[in-house]
N, C-alpha and C positions, 0 to 999 in steps of 0.2 A: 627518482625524486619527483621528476613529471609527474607520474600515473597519481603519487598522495598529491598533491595538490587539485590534477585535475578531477580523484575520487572526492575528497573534503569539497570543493566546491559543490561536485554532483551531488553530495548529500543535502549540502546546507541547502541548494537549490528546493530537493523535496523536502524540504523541512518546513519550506516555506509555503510549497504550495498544496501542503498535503490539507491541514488545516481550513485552508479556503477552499479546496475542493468540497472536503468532508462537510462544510458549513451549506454549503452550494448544494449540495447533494439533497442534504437534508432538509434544505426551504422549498428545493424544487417540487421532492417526494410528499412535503407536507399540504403546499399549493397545487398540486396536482391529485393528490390522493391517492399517489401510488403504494400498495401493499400497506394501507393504514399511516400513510407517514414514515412508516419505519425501510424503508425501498434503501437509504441507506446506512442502514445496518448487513441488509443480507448482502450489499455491494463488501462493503466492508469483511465478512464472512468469506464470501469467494476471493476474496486479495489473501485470506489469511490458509483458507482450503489450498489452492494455487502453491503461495509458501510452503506449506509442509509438503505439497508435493515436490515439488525442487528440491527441498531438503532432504526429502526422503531418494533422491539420487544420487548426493553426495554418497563416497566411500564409505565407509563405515570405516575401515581402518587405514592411517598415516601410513607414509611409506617413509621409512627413515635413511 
């Protein structure tokens, strides 16, 4: 009962701060002039590469 609460916190936490990262990223990259502005999207891009890799560790098959 612990671990769901202290998971749903941990979520709603980046829920919150994903958002204002993402907003941060992309004023930074704009004001800077990094990769055209778009610096984060390809951040973006690597968090999403990353993912599939991890997912692509999972089992492929349940053990029942």
């Amino acid at each position: 009962m612990i671990f769901t609460q202290l998971f749903q916190m941990t979520v709603s936490v980046m829920r919150s701060i994903g958002p204002a990262l993402a907003n941060s990223l992309f004023s930074f990259s704009i004001e800077k002039g990094y990769c055209g502005g778009y610096f984060v999207y390809y951040i973006l891009m690597l968090v999403v590469l990353l993912s599939v890799y991890t997912g692509s560790l999972l089992p492929r098959q349940t053990r029942v």
